[in-house]
N, C-alpha and C positions, 0 to 999 in steps of 0.2 A: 715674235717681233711685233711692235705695234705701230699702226701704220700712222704716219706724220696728223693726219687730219683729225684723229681722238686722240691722240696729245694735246695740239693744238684747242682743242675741243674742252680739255679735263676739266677745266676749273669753273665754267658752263654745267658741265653734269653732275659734280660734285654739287654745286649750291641747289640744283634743281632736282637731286638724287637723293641727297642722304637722308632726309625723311619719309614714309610712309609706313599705309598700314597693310597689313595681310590682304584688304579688299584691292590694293594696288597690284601684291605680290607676281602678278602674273605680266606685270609689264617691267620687271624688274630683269637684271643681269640674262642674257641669251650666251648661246654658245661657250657653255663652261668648259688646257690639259689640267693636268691634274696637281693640284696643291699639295706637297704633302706625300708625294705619292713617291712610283720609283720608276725608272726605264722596264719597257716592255717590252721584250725580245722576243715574246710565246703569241697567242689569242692572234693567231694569223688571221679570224676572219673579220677582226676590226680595223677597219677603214678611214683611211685620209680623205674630206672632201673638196676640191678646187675648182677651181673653171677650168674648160679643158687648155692647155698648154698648145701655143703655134707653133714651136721652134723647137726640134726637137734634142736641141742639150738644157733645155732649161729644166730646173725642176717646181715640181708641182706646189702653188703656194696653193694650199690649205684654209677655208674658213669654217668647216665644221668637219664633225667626223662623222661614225656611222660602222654600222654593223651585218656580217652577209646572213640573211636566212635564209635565202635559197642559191642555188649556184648563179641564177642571175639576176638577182634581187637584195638589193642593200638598202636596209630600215635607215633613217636618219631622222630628222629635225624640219617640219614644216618652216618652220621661220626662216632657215638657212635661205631660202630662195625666192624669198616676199623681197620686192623692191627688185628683184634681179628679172636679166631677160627673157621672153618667152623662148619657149622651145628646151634642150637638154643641152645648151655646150657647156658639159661638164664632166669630169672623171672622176675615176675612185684611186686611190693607190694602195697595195696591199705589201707590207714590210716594216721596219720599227723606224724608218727616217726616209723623212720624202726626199733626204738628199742624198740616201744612199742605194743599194738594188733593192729592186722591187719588183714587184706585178703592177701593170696600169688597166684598165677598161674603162671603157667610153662610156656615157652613161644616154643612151637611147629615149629615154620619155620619166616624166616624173608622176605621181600620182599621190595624190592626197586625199583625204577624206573629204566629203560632201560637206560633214559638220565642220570644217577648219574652215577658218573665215577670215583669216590673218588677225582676228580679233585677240584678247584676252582671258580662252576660252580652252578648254582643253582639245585632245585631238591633235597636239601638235605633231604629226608621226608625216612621214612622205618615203613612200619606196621608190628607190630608183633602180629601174631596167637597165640594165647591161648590155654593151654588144656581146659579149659573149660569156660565157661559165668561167666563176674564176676557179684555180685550185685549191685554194681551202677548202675548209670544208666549215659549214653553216650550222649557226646554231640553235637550237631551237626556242622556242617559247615557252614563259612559261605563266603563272597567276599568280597573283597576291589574296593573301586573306587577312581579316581583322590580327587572327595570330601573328602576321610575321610584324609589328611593329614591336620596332627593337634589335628585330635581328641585323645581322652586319651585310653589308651587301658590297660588292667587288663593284668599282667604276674603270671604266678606259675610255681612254681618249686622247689625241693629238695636240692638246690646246698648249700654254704658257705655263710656267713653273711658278713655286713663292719666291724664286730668285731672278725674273724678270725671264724666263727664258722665254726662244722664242715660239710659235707655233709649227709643229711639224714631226715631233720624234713623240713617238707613242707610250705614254706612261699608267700606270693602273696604281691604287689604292685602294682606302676601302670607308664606310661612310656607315650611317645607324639611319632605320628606319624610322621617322619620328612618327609621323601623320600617315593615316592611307584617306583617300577620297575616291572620290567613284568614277572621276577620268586622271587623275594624278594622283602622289604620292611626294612625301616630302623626307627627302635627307640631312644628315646633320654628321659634321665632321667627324671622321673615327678613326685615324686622325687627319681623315682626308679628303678633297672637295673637289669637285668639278671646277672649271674656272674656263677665259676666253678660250675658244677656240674645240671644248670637248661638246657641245653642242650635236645632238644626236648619237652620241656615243653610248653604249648600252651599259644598264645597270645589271650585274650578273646574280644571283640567289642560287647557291650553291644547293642541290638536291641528291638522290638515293642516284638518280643518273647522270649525276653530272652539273654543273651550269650552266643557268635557262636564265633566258632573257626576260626580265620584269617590269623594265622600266629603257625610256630614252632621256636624257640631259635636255630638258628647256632653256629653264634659266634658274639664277639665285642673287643672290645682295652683290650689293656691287665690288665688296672686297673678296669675294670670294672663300669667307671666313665662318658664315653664319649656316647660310642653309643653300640645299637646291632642291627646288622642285621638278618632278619629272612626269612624261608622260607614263601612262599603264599603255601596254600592250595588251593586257588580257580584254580590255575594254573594246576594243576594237581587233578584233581575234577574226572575225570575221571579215573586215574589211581585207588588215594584213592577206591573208590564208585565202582571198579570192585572187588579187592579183598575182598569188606565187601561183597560183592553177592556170591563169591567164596568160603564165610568161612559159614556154618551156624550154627543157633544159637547156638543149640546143640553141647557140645564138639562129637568131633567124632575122636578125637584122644585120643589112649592108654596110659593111666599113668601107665608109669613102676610100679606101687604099685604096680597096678592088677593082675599082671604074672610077678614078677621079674625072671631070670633063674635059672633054677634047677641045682642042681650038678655041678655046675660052675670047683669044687676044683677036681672033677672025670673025668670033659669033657674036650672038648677043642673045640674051634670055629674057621672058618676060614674068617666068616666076620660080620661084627657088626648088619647084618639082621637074623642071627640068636640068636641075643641075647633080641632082645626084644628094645621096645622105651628107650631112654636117654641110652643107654650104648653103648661101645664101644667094638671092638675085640681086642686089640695092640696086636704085636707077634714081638719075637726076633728071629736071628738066631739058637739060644740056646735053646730055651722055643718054646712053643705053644702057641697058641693064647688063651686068657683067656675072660671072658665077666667081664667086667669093668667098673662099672658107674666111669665117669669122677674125679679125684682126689683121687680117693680110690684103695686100692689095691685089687688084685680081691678074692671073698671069697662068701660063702654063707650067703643069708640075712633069718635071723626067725624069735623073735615074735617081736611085736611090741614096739615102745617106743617111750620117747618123750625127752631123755637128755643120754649121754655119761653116765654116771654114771649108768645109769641100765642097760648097757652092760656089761659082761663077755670080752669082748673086746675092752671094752671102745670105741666103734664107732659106736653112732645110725644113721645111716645114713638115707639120705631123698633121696627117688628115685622119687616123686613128691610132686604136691602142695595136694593131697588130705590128709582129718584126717588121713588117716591110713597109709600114705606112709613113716612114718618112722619105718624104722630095725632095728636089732643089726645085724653085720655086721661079721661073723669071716671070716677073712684071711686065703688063702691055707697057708699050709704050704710050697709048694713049690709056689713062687707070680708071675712063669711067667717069663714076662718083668720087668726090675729091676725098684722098684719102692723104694726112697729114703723119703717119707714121705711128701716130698713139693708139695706144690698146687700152681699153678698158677693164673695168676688173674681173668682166664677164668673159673677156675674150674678145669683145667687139671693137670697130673700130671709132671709137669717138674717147673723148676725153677720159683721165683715171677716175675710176673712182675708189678713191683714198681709203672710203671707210670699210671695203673690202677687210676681212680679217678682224676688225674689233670687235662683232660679236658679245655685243653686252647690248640687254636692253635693262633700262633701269626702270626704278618706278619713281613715279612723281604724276599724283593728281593724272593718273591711266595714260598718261605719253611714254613710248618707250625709245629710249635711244642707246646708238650704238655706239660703243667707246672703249678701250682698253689702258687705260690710262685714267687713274683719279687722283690726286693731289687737291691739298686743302685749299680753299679761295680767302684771297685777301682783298683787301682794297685797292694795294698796287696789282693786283690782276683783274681788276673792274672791264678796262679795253679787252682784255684779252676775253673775260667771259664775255662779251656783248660778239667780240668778234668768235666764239667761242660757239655761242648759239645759233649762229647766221651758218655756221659752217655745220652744226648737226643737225637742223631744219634740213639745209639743203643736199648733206653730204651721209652723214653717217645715218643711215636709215634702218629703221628698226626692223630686225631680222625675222619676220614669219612669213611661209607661203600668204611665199612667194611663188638661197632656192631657193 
């Protein structure tokens, strides 16, 4: 589904998109589901990526996907998280539709490479730590060589269909290897393509044991027709293969379930390490600082639940991915930092941000924006592109480590 603001936006990216050259290519089209391709019911270890969910019947909206190589460690897309907020409030989801059953896990710390600079550069790769071991099972890596250009290589991903569908249910395909380079590698329809929303999703190269991971989804042209570029893994083999040594198996980090804080509405905090994992302190000049899981106003959490409706305050909230981490949530009476009810696309509390989910960076003259939606520009859409531009400056922000 493409989110109102690069709609809004298309006819803007479209006039400032549909040219360039190969020296651009790398600020073109981010987070490519699949074109072309079919439903994926199997490849349990590929991954939905979202902001983490407050409320715990909502389901997980999706802006890039991503792949497990170790039980707590999920490869994805540096870009995914450039322009978004500090820290991890975000999840993975493991199943073929984020709207149906799944596996969820928190996602604990992000890590990217030294050499990623949110630039137009390669190295776009970012693992994310897990609270805890998912049940799939991970899959490995693998290398490219000058030989495989040509060969057919397996994509998946969560992204949009060629029939407008929307982001969230997992589909695979398959693509030809055009180009190899020495931190990327470029594909070309076979008969099928990356597109919004498959962003960090793994490119698979079938071998004697099996398929290995060769590549992640960056980005590609803006119709999702031509090409995608992706990252190499084997390039950074190194980097990957220290942080899986660095995380072990065992979650060893804290699910806010476990100890949410106490007397939150009686206390007051002066920094977010006294409040326990996934929550925050905000403070105003006015107010105290409160312990706040992200998007929610601050209050104490009690018994357990599993949907708004069996709260007294209508808001069960999810403080992690385990059974028991959702609460009924009541609100101080007096909330602190003024909090207006809106959520952000991060989970936070301040305004939406719309361009959440468009996931395309184009090219044009090394600007990359983010958009899911392109339609041809006319005259009668002159307003609309001027107000088109003003809204992807400030809204739809282009997607690299960030996630």
């Amino acid at each position: 589904m493409k989110p109102i603001a690069c709609v809004a936006a298309a006819s803007m990216i479209a006039l400032g998109c549909q040219a360039h050259d190969h020296e651009d290519d790398h600020a073109t089209r981010a987070a490519s589901a699949i074109v072309a391709g079919d439903a994926d019911t199997g490849d349990p270890a590929i991954v939905a990526v979202g902001p983490r969910r407050i409320h715990c019947n909502d389901a997980l909206a999706p802006f890039c996907s991503g792949v497990l190589v170790a039980p707590r460690v999920v490869l994805t897309a540096a870009h995914c998280f450039v322009g978004k907020r500090p820290g991890a409030p975000y999840e993975v989801f493991f199943g073929a539709d984020v709207a149906g059953v799944g596996e969820e896990r928190s996602v604990t710390k992000i890590v990217t490479p030294d050499t990623y600079d949110g630039g137009n550069g390669g190295g776009d790769l970012a693992l994310l730590v897990l609270d805890s071991a998912a049940t799939a099972a991970p899959i490995a890596l693998g290398s490219l060589t000058a030989g495989d250009v040509g060969k057919t290589v397996k994509m998946a991903g969560f992204g949009i269909t060629e029939d407008g569908g929307g982001i969230g249910v997992k589909r695979f395909g398959t693509g030809n290897i055009q180009s190899i380079d020495t931190d990327t590698f470029r594909t070309t329809p076979s008969p099928s393509m990356t597109c919004d929303g498959d962003s960090g999703g793994p490119l698979l190269l079938s071998g004697a044991g099996g398929d290995v991971i060769v590549g992640i989804t960056s980005f590609g042209d803006p119709g999702c027709t031509m090409f995608a570029e992706n990252a190499r893994v084997d390039t950074f083999a190194a980097f990957i293969g220290g942080v899986i040594a660095d995380t072990p198996d065992a979650g060893a980090d804290p699910d806010p379930a476990d100890s949410p804080p106490a007397n939150v509405c009686n206390g007051s905090c002066t920094s977010a390490n006294e409040c326990g994992a996934g929550f925050d302190c905000p403070a105003s000049p006015d107010a105290p600082g409160r312990c706040t899981l992200d998007g929610l106003p601050p209050g104490d959490f009690g018994d357990t639940c599993t949907d708004d409706s069996q709260c007294t305050s209508a808001i069960c909230a999810r403080l992690g991915s385990a059974p028991t981490s959702c609460r009924c949530l009541s609100a101080c009476a007096v909330s602190g930092p003024s909090f207006d009810g809106s959520v952000d696309a991060d989970g936070g509390s301040a305004p939406p941000d719309t361009s959440t989910g468009c996931g395309c960076r184009f090219a044009g003259n090394s600007a990359s924006f983010r958009a899911s939606s392109q339609r041809p520009a006319s005259r009668d859409d002159a307003w609309i592109a001027i107000a088109g531009f003003l809204l992807v400056v400030s809204g739809c922000r282009r997607r690299k480590i960030d996630a």
